[in-house]
C-alpha positions as MATLAB code, in Angstrom:
seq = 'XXXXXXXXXXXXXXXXXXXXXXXXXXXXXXXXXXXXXXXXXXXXXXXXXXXXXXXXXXXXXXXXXXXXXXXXXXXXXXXXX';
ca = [
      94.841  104.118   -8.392;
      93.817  101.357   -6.355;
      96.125   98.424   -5.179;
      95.854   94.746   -4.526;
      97.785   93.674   -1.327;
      98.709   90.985    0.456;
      99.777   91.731    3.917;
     102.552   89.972    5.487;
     101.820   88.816    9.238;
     104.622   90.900   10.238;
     102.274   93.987    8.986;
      98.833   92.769    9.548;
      97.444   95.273   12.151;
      93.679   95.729   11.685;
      94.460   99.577   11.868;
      96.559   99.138    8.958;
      94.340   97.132    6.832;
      91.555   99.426    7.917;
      93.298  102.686    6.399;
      94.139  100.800    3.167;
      91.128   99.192    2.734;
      89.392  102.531    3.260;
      91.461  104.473    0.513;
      89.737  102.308   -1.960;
      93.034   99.316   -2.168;
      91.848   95.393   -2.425;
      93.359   94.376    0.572;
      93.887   90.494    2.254;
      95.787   89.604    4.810;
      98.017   85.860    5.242;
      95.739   84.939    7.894;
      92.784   85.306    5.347;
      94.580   83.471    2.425;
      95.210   80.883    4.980;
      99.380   81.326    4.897;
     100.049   82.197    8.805;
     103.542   80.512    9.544;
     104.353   79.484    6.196;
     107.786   80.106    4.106;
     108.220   83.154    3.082;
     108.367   81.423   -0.365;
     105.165   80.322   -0.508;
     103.450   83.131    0.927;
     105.729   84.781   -2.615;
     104.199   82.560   -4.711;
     100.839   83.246   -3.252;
     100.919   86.885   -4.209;
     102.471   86.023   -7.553;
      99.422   83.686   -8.529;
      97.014   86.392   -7.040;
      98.851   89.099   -8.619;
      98.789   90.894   -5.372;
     101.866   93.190   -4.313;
     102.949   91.754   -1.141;
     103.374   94.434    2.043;
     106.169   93.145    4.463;
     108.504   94.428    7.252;
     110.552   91.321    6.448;
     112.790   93.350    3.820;
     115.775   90.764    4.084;
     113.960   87.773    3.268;
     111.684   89.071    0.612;
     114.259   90.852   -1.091;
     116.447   87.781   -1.383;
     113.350   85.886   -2.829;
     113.186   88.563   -5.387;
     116.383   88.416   -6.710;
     115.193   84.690   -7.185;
     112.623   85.297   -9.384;
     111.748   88.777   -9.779;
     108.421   87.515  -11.476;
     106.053   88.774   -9.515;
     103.725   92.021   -8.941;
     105.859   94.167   -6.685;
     107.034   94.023   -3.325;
     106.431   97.024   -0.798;
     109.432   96.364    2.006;
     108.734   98.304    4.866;
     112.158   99.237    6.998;
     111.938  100.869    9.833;
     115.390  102.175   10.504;
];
């Protein structure tokens, strides 16, 4: 099963992309979609419209979005504790 992400900047290494995009997922980053430094809303509403399941470390944030409007393809939130 392949995925279609968009990775946050907070998770946009080029090794990371690399691995995904090599396991056969549709990967683009928020420097590609042209979202660098924008709300965290938009960059939401971005993946909703793409139906792309956003990738973030930002776990807070997104998961305060979500509870929002939980509309959207999926959100995979990354802690690191």
């Amino acid at each position: 099963m392949s995925l279609k992400l968009l990775i946050d900047e907070d998770s946009q290494a080029k090794r990371l992309v690399n691995l995904l995009q090599s396991a056969g997922h549709d990967v683009i980053t928020v420097n590609e979609a042209g979202l660098m430094s924008k709300p965290d809303s938009v960059v939401l509403d971005y993946a909703r419209l793409e139906k792309r399941v956003l990738l973030t470390r930002n776990c807070d944030d997104f998961q305060t979005l979500q509870k929002v409007n939980p509309n959207h393809p999926g959100i995979l939130a990354v802690y690191q504790q």
